[in-house]
C-alpha positions, 0 to 999 in steps of 0.5 A: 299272559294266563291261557284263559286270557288268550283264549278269550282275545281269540274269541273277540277276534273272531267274533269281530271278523264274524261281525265284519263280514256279516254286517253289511247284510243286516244293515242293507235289509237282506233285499235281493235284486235279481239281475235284469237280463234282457233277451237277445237273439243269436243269429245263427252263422251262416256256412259259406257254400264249399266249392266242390271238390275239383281234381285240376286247376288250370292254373299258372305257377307264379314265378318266384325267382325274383322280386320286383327290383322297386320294392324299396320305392314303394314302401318308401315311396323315394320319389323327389317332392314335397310330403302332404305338409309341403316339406321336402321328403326325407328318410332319417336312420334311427341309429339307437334308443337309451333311457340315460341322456349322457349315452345318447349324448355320446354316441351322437358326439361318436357319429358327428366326429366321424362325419355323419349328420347326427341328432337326438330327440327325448321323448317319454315313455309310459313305462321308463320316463324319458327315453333318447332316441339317436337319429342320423340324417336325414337323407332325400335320396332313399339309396343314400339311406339304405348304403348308410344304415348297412355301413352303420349296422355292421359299425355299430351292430345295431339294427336301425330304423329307417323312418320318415324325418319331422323336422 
């Protein structure tokens, strides 16, 4: 291929990358539209008064020795009973979550042959498809719970969920 030819397919090129661009201006009739803006009114924060500067408080130190024994019972609220939907309240251990159903699989058959109540559910996930979380129990009594998944995380040196059980 001759340098005259060359050049010439560079100046098409060129000339048509020109004309892609430019084109939709001729054809749109080079009208502008000015943005429509509307006006709005700012209302300028208020400071909240500051207090004066005051060299004393007379106020008591809290404690910090010790928390309140019933922690526990609040957040999970491990009173006997039945839940809004009249199911009995109950709390299982999510032990472990796996993309691969067979090491689910596995690990529930691991927990059941050494005597734990253990189950698996699939859910899906957005970004990773289905996932298969492992769950033991569930448990009615909270205490029960909290002695069982301490005895499981160190077996298993996971770090498990405690989570409200649906049948």
């Amino acid at each position: 291929m001759g340098q005259g030819l060359k050049q010439r397919l560079l100046g098409v090129v060129v000339l048509l990358g020109l004309l892609v661009l430019l084109a939709p201006a001729f054809f749109q009739g080079g009208e502008s539209h000015p943005l429509a803006t509307t006006e709005s009114s700012v209302s300028q924060a208020v400071a909240p008064k500051v207090p004066e500067f005051v060299q004393s408080l007379d106020i008591a130190p809290e404690s910090t020795s010790v928390l309140p024994p019933d922690i526990a019972e609040t957040y999970y609220d491990n009173r006997p009973g039945n839940d809004t939907e009249g199911y009995l309240k109950a709390w299982t251990l999510q032990l472990a979550t796996f993309s691969d159903k067979k090491n689910a699989k596995r690990l529930e058959n691991d927990l059941k042959e050494k005597g734990y109540t253990a189950y698996t559910q699939q859910f899906q996930s957005k970004k990773e498809g289905y996932l298969y979380r492992v769950f033991v129990g569930p448990e009615v009594q909270m205490d029960d719970l909290l002695k069982l998944k301490k005895e499981l995380d160190k077996e298993y040196k996971v770090t498990s969920l405690i989570v409200k059980f649906t049948p």
